[in-house]
N, CA, C and O atoms as a GROMACS GRO file, in nm:
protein
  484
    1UNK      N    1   1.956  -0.141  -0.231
    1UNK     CA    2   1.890  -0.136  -0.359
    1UNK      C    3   1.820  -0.001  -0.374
    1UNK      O    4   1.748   0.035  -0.280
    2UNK      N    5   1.830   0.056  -0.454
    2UNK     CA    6   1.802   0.248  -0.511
    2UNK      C    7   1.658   0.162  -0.556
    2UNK      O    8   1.642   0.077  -0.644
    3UNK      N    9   1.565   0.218  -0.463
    3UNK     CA   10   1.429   0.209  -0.469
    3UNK      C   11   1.321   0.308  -0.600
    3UNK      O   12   1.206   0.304  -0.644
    4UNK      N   13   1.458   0.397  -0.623
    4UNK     CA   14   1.416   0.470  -0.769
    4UNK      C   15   1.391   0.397  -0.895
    4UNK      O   16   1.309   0.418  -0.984
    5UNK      N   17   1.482   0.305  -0.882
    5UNK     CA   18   1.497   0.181  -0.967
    5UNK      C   19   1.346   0.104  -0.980
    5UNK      O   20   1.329   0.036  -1.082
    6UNK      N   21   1.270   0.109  -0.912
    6UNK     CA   22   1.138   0.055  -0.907
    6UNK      C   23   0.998   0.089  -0.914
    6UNK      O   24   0.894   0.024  -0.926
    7UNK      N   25   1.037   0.252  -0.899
    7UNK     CA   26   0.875   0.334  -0.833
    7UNK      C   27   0.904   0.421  -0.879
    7UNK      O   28   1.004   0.486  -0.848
    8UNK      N   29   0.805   0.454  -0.989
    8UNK     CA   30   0.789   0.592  -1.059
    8UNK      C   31   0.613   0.610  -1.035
    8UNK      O   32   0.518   0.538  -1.064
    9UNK      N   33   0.628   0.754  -0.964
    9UNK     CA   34   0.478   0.759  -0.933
    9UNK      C   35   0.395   0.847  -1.052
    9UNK      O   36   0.422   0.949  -1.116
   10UNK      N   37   0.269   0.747  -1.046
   10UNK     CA   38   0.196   0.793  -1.184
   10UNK      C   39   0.114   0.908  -1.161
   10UNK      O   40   0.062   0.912  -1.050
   11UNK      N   41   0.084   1.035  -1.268
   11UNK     CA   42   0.026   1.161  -1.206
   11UNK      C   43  -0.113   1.133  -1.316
   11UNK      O   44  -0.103   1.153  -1.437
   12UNK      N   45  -0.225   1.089  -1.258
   12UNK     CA   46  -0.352   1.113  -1.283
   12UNK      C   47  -0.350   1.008  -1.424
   12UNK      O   48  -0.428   1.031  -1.517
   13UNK      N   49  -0.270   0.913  -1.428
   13UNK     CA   50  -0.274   0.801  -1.561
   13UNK      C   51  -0.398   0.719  -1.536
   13UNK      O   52  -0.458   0.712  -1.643
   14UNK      N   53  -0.467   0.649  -1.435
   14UNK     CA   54  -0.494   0.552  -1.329
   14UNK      C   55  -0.602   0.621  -1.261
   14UNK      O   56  -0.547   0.687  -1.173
   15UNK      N   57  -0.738   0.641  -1.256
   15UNK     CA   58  -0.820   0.697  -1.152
   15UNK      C   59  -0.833   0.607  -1.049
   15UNK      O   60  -0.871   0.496  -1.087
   16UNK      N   61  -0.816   0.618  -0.939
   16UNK     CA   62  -0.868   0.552  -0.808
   16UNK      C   63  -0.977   0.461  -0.839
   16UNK      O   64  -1.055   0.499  -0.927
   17UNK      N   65  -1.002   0.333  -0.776
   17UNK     CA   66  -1.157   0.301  -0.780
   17UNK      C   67  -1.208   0.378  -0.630
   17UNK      O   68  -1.153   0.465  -0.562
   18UNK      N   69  -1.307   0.321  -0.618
   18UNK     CA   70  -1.381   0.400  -0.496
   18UNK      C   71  -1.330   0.357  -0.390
   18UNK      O   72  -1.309   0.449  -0.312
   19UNK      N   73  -1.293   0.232  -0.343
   19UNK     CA   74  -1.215   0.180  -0.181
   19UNK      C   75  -1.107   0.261  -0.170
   19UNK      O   76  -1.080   0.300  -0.057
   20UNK      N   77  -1.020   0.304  -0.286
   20UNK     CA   78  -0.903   0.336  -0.265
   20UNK      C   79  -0.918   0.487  -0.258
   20UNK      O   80  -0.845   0.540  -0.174
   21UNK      N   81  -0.983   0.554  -0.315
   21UNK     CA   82  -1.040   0.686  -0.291
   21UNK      C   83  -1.090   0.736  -0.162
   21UNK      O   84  -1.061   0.849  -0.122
   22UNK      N   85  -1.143   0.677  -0.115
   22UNK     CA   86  -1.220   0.637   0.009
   22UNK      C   87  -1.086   0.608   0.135
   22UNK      O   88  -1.055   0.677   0.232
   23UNK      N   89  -1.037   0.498   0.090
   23UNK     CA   90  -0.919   0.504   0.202
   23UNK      C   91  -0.790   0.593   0.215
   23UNK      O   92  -0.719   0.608   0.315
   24UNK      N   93  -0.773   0.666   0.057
   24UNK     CA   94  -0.663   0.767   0.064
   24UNK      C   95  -0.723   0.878   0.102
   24UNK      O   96  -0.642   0.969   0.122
   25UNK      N   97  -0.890   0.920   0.128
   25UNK     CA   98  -0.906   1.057   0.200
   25UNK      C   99  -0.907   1.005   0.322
   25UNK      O  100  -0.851   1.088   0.394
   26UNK      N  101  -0.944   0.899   0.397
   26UNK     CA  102  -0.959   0.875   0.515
   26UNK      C  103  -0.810   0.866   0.627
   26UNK      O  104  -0.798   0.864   0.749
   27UNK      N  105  -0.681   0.859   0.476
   27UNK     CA  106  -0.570   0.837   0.564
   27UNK      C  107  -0.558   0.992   0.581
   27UNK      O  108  -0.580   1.051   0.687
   28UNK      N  109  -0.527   1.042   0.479
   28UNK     CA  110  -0.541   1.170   0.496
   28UNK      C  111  -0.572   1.260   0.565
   28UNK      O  112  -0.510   1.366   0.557
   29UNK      N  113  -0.679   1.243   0.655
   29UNK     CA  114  -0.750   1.274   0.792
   29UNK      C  115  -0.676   1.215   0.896
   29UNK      O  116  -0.679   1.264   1.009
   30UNK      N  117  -0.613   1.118   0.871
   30UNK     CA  118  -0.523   1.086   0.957
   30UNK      C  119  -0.381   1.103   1.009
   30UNK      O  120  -0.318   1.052   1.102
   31UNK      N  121  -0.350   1.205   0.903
   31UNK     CA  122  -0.228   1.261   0.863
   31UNK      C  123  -0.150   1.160   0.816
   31UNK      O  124  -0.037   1.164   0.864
   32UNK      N  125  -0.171   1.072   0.741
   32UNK     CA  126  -0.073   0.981   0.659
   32UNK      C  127  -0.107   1.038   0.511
   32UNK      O  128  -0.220   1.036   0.462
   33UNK      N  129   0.004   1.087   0.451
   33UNK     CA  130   0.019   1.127   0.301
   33UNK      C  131   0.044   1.008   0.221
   33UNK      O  132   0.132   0.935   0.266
   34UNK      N  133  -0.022   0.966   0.094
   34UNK     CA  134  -0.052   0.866   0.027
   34UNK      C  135   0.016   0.874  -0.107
   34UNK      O  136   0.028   0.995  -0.088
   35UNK      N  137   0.069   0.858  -0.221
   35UNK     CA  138   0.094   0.884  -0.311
   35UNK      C  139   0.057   0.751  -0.408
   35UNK      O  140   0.109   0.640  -0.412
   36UNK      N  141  -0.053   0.806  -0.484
   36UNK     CA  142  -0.188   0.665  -0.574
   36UNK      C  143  -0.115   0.637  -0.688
   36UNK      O  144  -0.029   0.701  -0.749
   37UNK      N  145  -0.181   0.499  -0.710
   37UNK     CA  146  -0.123   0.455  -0.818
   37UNK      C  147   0.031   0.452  -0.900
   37UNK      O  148   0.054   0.487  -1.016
   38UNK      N  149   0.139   0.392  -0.784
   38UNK     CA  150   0.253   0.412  -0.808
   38UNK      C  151   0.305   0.220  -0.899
   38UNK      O  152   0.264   0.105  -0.885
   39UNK      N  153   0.420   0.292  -0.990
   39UNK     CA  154   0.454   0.170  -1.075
   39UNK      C  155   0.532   0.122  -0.938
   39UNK      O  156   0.549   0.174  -0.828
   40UNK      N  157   0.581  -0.037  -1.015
   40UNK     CA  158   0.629  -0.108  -0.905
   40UNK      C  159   0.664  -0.227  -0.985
   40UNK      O  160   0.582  -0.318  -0.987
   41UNK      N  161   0.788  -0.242  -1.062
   41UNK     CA  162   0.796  -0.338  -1.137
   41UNK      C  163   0.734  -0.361  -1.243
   41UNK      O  164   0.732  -0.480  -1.272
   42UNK      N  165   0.677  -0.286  -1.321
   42UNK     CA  166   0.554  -0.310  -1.405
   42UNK      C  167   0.438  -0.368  -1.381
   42UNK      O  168   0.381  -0.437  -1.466
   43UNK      N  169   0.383  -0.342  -1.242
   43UNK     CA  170   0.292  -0.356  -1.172
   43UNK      C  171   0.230  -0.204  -1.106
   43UNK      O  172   0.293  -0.107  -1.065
   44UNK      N  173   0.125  -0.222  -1.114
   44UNK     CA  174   0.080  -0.045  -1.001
   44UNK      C  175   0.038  -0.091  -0.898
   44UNK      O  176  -0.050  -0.176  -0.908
   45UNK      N  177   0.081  -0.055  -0.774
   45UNK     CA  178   0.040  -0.037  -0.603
   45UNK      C  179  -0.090   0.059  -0.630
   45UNK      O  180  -0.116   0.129  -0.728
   46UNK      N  181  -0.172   0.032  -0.492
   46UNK     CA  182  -0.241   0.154  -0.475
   46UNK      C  183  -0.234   0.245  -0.410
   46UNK      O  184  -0.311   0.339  -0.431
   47UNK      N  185  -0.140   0.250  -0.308
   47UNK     CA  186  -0.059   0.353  -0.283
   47UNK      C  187   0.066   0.315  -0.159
   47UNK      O  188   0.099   0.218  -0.089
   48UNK      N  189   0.099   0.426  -0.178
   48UNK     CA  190   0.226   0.425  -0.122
   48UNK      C  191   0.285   0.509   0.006
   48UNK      O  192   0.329   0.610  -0.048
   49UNK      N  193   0.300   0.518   0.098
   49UNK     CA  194   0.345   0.628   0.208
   49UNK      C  195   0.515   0.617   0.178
   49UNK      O  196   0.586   0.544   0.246
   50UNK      N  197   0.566   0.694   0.074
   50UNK     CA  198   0.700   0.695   0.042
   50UNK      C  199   0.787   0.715   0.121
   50UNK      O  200   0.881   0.637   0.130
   51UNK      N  201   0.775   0.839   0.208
   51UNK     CA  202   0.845   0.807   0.365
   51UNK      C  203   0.886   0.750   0.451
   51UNK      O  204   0.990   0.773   0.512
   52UNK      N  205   0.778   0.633   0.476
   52UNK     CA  206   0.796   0.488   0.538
   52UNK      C  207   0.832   0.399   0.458
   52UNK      O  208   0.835   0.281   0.493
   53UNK      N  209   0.867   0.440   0.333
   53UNK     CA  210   0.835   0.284   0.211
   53UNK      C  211   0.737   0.170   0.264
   53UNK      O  212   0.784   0.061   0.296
   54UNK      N  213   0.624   0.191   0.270
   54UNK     CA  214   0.524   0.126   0.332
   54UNK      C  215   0.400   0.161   0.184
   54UNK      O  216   0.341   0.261   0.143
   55UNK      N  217   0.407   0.019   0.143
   55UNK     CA  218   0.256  -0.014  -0.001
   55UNK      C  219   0.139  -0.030   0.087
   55UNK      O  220   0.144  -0.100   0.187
   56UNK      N  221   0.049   0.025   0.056
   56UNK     CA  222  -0.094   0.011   0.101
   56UNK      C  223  -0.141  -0.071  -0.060
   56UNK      O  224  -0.137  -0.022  -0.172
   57UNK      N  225  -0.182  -0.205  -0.019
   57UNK     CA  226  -0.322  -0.248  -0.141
   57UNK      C  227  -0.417  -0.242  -0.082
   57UNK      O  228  -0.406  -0.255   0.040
   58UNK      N  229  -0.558  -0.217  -0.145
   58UNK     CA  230  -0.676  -0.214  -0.125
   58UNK      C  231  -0.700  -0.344  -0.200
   58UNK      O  232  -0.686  -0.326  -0.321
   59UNK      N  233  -0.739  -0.493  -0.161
   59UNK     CA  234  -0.764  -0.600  -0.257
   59UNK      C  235  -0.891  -0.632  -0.231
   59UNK      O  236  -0.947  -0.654  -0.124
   60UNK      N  237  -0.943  -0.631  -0.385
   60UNK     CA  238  -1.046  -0.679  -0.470
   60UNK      C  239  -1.093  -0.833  -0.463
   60UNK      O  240  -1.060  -0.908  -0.370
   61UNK      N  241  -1.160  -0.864  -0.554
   61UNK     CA  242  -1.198  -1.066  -0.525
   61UNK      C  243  -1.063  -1.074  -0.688
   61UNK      O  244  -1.007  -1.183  -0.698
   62UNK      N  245  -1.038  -1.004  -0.756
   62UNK     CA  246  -0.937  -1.029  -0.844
   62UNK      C  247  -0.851  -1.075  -0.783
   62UNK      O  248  -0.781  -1.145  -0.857
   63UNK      N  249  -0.805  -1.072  -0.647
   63UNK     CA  250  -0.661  -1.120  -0.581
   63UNK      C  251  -0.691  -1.244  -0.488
   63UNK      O  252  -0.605  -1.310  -0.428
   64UNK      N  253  -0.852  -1.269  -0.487
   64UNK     CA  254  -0.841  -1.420  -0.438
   64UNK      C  255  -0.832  -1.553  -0.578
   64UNK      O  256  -0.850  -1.675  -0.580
   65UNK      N  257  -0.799  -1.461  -0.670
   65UNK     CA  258  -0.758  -1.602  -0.759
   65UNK      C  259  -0.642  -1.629  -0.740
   65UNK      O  260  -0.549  -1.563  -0.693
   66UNK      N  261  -0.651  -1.746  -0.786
   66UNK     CA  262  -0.469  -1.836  -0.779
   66UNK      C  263  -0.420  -1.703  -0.885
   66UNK      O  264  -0.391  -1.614  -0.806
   67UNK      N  265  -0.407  -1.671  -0.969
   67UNK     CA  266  -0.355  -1.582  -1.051
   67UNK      C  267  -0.313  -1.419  -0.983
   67UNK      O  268  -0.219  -1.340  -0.985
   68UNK      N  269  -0.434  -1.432  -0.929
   68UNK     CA  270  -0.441  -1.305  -0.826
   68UNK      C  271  -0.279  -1.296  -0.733
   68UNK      O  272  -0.185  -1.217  -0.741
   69UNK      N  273  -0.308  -1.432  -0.636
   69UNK     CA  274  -0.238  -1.458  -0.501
   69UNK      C  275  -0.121  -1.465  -0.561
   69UNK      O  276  -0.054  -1.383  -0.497
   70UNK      N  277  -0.044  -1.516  -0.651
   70UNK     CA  278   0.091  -1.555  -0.747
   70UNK      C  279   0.147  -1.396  -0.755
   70UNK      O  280   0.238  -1.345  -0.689
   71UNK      N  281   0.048  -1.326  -0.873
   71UNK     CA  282   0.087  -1.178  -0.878
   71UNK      C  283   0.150  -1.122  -0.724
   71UNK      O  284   0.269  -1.097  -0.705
   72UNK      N  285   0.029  -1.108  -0.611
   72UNK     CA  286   0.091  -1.071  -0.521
   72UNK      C  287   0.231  -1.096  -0.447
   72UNK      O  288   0.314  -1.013  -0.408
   73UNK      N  289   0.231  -1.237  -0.440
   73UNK     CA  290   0.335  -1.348  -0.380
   73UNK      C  291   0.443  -1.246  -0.454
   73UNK      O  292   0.507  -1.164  -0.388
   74UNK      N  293   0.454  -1.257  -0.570
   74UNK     CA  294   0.581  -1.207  -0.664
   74UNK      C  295   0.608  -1.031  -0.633
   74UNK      O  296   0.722  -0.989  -0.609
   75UNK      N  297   0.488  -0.938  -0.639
   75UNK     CA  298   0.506  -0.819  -0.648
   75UNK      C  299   0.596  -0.733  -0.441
   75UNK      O  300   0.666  -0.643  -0.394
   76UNK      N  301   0.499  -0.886  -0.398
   76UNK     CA  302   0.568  -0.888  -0.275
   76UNK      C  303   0.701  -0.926  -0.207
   76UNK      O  304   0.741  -0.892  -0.096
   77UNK      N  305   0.759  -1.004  -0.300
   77UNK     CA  306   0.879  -1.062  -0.255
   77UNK      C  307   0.977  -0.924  -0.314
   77UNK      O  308   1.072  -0.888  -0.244
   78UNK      N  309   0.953  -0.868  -0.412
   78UNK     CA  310   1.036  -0.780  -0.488
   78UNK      C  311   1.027  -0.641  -0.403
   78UNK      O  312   1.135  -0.582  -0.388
   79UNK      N  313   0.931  -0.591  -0.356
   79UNK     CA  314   0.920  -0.477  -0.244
   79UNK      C  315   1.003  -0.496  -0.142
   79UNK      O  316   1.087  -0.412  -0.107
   80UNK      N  317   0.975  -0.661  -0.061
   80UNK     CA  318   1.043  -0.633   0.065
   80UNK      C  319   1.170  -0.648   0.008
   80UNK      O  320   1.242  -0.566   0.064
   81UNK      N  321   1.227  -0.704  -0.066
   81UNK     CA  322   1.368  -0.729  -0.150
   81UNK      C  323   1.433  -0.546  -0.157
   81UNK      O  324   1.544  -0.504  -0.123
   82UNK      N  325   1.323  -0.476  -0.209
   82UNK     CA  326   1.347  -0.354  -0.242
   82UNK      C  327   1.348  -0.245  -0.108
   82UNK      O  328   1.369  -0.124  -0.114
   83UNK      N  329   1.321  -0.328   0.013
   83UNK     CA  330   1.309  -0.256   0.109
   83UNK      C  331   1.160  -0.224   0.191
   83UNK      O  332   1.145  -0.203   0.311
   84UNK      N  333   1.074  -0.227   0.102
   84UNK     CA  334   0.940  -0.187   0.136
   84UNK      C  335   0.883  -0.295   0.187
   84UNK      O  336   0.917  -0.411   0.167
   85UNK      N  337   0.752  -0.238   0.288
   85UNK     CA  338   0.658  -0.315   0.324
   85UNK      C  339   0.514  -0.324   0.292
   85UNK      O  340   0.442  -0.227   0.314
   86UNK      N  341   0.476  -0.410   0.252
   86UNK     CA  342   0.333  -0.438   0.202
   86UNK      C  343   0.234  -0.466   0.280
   86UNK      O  344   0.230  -0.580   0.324
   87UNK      N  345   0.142  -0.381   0.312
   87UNK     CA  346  -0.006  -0.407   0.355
   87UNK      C  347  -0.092  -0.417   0.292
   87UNK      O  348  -0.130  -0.326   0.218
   88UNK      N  349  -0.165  -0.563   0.302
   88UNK     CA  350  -0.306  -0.534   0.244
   88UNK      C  351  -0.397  -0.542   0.307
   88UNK      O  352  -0.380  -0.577   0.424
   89UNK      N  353  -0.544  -0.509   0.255
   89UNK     CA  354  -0.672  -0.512   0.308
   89UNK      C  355  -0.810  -0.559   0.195
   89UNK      O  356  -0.802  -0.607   0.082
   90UNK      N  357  -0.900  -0.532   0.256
   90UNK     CA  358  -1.014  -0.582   0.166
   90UNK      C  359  -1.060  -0.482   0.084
   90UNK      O  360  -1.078  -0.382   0.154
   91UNK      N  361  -1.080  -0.467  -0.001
   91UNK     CA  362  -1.155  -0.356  -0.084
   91UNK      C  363  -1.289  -0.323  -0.006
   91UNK      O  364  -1.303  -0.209   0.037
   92UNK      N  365  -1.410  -0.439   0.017
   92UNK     CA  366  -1.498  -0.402   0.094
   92UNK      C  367  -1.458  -0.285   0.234
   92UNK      O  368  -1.503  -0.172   0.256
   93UNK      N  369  -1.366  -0.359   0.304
   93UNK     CA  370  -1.366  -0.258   0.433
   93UNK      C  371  -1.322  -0.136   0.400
   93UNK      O  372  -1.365  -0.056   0.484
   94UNK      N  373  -1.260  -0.087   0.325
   94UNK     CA  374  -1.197   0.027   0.252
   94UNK      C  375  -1.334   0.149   0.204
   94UNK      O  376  -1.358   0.269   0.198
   95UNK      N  377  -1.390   0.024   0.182
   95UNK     CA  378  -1.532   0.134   0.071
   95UNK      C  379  -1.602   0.138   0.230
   95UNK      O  380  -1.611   0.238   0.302
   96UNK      N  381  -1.640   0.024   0.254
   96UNK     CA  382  -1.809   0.081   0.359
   96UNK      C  383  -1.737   0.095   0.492
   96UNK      O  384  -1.829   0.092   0.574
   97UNK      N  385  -1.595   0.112   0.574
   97UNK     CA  386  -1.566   0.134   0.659
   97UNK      C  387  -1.408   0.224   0.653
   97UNK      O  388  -1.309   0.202   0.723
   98UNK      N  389  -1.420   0.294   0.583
   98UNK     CA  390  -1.289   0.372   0.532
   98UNK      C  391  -1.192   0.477   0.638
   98UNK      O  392  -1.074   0.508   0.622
   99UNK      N  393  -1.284   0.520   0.749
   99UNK     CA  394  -1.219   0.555   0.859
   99UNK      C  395  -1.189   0.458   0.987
   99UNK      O  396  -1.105   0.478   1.075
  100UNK      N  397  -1.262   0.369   0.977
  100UNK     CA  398  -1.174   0.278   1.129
  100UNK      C  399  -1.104   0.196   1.035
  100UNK      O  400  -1.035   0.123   1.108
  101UNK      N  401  -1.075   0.158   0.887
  101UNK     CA  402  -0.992   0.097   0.828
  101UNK      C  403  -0.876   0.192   0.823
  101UNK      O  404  -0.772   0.131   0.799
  102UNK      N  405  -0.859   0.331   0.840
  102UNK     CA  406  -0.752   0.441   0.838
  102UNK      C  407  -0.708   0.438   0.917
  102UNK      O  408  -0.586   0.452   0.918
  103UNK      N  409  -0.791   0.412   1.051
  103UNK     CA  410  -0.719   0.398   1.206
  103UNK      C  411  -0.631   0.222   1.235
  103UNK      O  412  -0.543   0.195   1.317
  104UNK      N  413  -0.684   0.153   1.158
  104UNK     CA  414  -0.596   0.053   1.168
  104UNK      C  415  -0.454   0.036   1.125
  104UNK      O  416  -0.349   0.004   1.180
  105UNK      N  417  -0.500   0.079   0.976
  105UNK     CA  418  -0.355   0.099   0.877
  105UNK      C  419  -0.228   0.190   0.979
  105UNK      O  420  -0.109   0.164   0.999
  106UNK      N  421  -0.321   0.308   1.030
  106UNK     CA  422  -0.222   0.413   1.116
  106UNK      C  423  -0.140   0.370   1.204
  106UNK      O  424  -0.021   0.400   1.214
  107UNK      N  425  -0.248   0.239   1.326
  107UNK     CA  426  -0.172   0.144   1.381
  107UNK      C  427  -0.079   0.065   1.357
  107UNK      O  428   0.014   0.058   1.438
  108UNK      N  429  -0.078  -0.013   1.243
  108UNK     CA  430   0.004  -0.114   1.180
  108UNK      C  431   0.119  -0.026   1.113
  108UNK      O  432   0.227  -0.082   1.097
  109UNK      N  433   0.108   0.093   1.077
  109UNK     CA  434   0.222   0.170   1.011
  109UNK      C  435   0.317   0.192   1.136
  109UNK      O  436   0.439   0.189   1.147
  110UNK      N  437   0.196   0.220   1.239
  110UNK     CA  438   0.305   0.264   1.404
  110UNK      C  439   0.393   0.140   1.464
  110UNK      O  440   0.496   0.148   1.532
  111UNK      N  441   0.332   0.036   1.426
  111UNK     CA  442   0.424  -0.097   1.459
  111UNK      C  443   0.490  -0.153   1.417
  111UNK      O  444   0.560  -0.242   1.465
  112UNK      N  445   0.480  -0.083   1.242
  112UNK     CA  446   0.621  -0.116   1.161
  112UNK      C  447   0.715  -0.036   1.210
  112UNK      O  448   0.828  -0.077   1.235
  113UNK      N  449   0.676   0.085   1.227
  113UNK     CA  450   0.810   0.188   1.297
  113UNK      C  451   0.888   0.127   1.413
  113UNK      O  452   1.008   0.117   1.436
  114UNK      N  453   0.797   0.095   1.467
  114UNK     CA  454   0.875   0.028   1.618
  114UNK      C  455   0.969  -0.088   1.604
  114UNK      O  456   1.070  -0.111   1.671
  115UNK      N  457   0.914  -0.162   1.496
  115UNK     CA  458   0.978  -0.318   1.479
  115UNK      C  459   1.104  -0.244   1.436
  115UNK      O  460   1.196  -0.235   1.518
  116UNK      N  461   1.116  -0.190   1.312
  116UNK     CA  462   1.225  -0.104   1.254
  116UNK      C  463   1.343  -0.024   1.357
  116UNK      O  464   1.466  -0.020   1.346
  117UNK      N  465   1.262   0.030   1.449
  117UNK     CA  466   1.356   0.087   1.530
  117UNK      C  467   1.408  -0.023   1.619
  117UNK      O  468   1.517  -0.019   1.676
  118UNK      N  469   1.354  -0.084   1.622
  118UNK     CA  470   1.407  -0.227   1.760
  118UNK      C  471   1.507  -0.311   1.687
  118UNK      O  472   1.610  -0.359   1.736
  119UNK      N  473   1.458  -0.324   1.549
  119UNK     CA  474   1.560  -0.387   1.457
  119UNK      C  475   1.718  -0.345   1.411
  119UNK      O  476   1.822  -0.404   1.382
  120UNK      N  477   1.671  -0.202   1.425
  120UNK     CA  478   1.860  -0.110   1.407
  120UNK      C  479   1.894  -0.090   1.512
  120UNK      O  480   1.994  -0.021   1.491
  121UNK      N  481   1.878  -0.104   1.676
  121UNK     CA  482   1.914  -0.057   1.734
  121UNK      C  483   2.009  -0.202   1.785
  121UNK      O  484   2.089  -0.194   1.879
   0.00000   0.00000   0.00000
């Protein structure tokens, strides 16, 4: 599936809130390149490591509603469908802990690589 078909990245439409601001300089320091506020079905991610096809959400209390969790359920089935993998996290840990939340993500990105490589080989 041509993943172009899905992700057109938005240039400055969308300002960051602060978790996600916060966690895209902190990846950044980590040497993971982020690309914010990307479409996704007529949905926006909060970002994206396009390289890995790996979605970073930063989630809000908007995504502990049933309305919330549905959106996700759906925006999620269509990524990994599309190839990609979805991580989420808390908006809180993002804002008041934005660098050991960078070092985690870094981890979990390193263990998708591995699964991936163990998986084609």
């Amino acid at each position: 599936m041509n993943t172009k078909e899905y992700f057109e990245t938005r240039s400055n439409k969308t300002k960051l809130n602060r978790s996600e601001n916060r966690i895209r300089i902190a990846l950044e320091k980590e040497g993971i390149k982020t690309n914010s506020q990307t479409d996704f079905i007529k949905k926006t991610v909060d970002l994206t490591v396009q390289n890995k096809k790996i979605i970073i959400e930063i989630d809000g209390p908007s995504h502990e509603t049933e309305e919330g969790k549905e959106t996700d359920r759906r925006r999620d089935f269509y990524s990994t469908k599309a190839g990609w993998k979805t991580l989420r996290y808390p908006a809180h840990k993002a804002c008041y802990y934005p660098i050991r939340l960078a070092k985690i993500i870094k981890q979990d990105i390193k263990e998708i690589e591995q699964q991936n490589f163990y998986e084609a080989s």
